[in-house]
Phi, psi and omega in degrees: 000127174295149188281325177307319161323259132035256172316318162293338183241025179275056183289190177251116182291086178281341185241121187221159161317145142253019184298181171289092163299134163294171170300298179317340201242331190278003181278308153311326181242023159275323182296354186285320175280315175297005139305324187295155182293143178242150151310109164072014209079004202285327170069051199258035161242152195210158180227147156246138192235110164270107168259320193305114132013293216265307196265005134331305155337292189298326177287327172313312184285356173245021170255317218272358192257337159273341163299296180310326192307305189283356169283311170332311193292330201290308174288012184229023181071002200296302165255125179287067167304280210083347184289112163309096163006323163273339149315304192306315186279321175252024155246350140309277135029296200290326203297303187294353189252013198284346152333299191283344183296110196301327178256084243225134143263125183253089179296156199220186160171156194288102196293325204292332197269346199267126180257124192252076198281347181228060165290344162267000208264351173051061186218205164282156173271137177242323196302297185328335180273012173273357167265345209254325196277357183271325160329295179287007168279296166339279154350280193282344163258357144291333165317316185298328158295346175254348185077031174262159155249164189220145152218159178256093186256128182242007167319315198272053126274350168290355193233030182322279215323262183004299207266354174275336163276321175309314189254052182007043177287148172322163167260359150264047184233119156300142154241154198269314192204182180215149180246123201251117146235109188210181168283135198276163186234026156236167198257141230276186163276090189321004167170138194272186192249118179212168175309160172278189201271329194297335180291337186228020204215116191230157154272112193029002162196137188290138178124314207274150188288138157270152184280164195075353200271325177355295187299006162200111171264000000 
């Protein structure tokens, strides 16, 4: 599959099969992640790849009481989505069923190697996660070249302690995001819907048009 493909029809897989992902595939597309660039190399990322029942389960029981917290914020106005009654219902969805999903990835990384250059800037801090997510870009679009789906969820880091005793991660280890992979039981999108580029794309001062952008709309 060409990767611009790839990238257009790289949606968040919410509905999946129970079939089986192999080893063999879920390994390619681990090796896939470890090419991406890290700060200086340090390469402070790790993965646990959950097949095991049981501790799916658990983790499935420790997604739904921060899910439910945030469909609550959602139905009572608290947080302002914009999101549509059917967006809702198939990620509501993905939450409850997140349990059946044959593959669960727990992205982890060493927090000590991650450099937070703009932890004073008195914003959210972005930079550490330029080590961690290009990786899991990687990831999730080679799966998507094998016909797997994937989503990138980062709620369960509201549950570290937890999900760091279950999967006996180290303490000097994070965890970032956890990756849901299997096979989809919809069919991928022929193209996702995203702004056009002229809304996100400027010339040498923000706002001003770059030339070229028109043709993607």
């Amino acid at each position: 599959m060409d990767v611009l493909e790839a990238m257009q029809t790289l949606n968040a897989c919410r509905h999946y099969t129970t079939a089986a992902v192999s080893d063999e595939l879920v390994a390619k597309i681990l090796n896939s992640a470890r090419w991406a660039a890290t700060g200086s190399n340090n390469q402070p990322v790790s993965y646990v790849v959950v097949r095991d029942v049981s501790k799916r389960r658990t983790i499935h029981d420790l997604y739904q009481p921060i899910w439910d917290m945030v469909m609550k914020r959602y139905s009572s106005g608290e947080i302002k989505s914009g999101f549509d009654s059917k967006f809702l219902d198939n990620v509501d969805h993905f939450a409850r069923h997140l349990c059946d999903v044959p593959v669960l990835i727990v992205v982890c990384a060493r927090w000590q190697e991650l450099t937070a250059l703009d932890a004073n800037l008195g914003r959210t801090v972005l930079t550490p996660g330029s080590s961690i997510y290009p990786a899991v870009q990687n990831m999730m679009l080679a799966a998507r070249n094998e016909g797997l789906g994937t989503v990138l969820t980062t709620l369960l880091v509201l549950a570290e302690n937890e999900i760091k005793k279950l999967l006996d991660i180290p303490d000097d280890v994070a965890t970032a995001a956890v990756i849901t992979l299997g096979w989809p039981a919809k069919p991928f999108p022929k193209k996702l819907k995203r702004k056009p580029l002229a809304t996100t794309a400027f010339l040498d001062s923000y706002g001003a048009a770059l030339p070229g952008v028109d043709q993607y709309a």
